[in-house]
N, C-alpha and C positions, 0 to 999 in steps of 0.2 A: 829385846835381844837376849836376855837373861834364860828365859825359858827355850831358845828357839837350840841351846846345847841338849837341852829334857827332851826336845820332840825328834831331836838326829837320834836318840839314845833309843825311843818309843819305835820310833820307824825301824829301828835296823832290830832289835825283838821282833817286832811282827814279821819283819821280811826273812830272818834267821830259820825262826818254825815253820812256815813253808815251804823253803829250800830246802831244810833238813827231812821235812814229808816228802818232798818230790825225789830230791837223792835217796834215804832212803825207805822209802817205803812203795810211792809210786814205780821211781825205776825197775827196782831188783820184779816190780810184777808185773809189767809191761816191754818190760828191755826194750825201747824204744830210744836209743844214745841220744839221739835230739836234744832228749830232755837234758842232759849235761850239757848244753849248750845256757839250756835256760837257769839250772843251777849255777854255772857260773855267771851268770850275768846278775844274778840275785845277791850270790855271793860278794859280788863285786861291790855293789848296793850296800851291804851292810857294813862291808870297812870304808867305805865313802862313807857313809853316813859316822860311825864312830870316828874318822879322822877330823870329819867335820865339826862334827861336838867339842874333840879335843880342842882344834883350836879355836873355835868361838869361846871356850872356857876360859883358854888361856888368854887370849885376846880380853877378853872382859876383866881379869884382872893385871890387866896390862904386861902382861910375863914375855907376849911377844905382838908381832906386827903383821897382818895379814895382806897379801897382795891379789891383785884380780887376777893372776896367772896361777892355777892349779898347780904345776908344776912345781913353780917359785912356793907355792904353800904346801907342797908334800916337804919338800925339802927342809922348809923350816919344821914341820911334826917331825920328819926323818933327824934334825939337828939339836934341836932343842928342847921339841915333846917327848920324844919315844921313851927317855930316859926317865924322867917325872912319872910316867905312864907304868912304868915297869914292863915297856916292851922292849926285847932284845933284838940283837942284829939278826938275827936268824931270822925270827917273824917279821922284821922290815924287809928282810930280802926277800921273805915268802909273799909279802903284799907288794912288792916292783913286779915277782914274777905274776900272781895276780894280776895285774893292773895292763900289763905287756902281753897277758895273752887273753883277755878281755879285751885290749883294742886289734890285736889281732884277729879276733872272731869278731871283732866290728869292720873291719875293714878289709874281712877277709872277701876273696873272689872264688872261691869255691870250697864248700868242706862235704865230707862223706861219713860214711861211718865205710872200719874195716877191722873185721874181727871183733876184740874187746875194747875200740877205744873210736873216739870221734878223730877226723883228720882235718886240720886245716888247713886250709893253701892260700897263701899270700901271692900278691900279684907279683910278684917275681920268684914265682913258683915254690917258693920255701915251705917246708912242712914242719906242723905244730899238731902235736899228737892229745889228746884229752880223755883220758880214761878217767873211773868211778871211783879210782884210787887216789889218785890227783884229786879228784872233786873232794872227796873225806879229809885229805889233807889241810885243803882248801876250809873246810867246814871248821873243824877243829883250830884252825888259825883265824874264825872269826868268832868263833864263842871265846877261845880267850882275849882277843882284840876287847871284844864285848865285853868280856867279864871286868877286863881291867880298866876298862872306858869307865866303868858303872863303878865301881871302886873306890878310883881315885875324887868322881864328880860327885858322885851322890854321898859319898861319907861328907863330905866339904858343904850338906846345903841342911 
């Protein structure tokens, strides 16, 4: 269990630099919007994986208490890690919005592209718009996630 915070940390690296080739380097030379589909789903990936480390870490020095409900365990990172972490309300609010419109492009019932951005449609017709602006937001909110994930853990081993 000790290591298994090192390999969430390992994984969302490797998944980071891909995303950040596909946003941008692939995109801007294909303009094919899809692929902001697929960098957010990547992106998503790596603060999943960094939230995961966090609390397996802190779970291991018994700091907090981990539940099988996702939910019930963002909320404690949100309550009790973010802070230890030196992540602030803003980037927790930027990883809800993350997370919310990541299950929305999972559960979405139909999306397009229109002009500069991807369009989402939820099944009671509601629209979530996704542009490459957003996605760099996005990006930049998981290198520092990352940065401070690797910080706080790796200075500590």
């Amino acid at each position: 269990m000790a290591e298994k915070y090192l390999e969430h940390i390992n994984e969302a690296e490797k998944i980071l630099k891909i995303a950040k080739h596909f946003a941008l380097v692939i995109f801007p030379a294909v303009k094919d919007k899809k692929i902001l589909l697929k960098v957010l789903e990547e992106i998503t990936k790596v603060i999943k994986n960094c939230i995961s480390s966090v609390l397996q870490y802190e779970y291991i020095y018994k700091r907090i208490n981990l539940y099988r409900n996702p939910k019930t365990n963002f909320e404690v990172f949100k309550n009790q890690c973010s802070k230890r972490f030196n992540i602030n309300q803003n980037e927790v609010i930027l990883i809800k919005e993350l997370f919310e419109l990541s299950e929305k492009h999972r559960k979405s019932a139909m999306e397009f592209t229109a002009k500069e951005k991807v369009v989402i449609l939820s099944e009671s017709l509601e629209t979530f718009s996704l542009t490459i602006d957003k996605i760099k937001l996005f990006l930049t909110l998981a290198d520092s996630i990352l940065l401070k994930t690797k910080d706080i853990i790796l200075r500590k081993i």
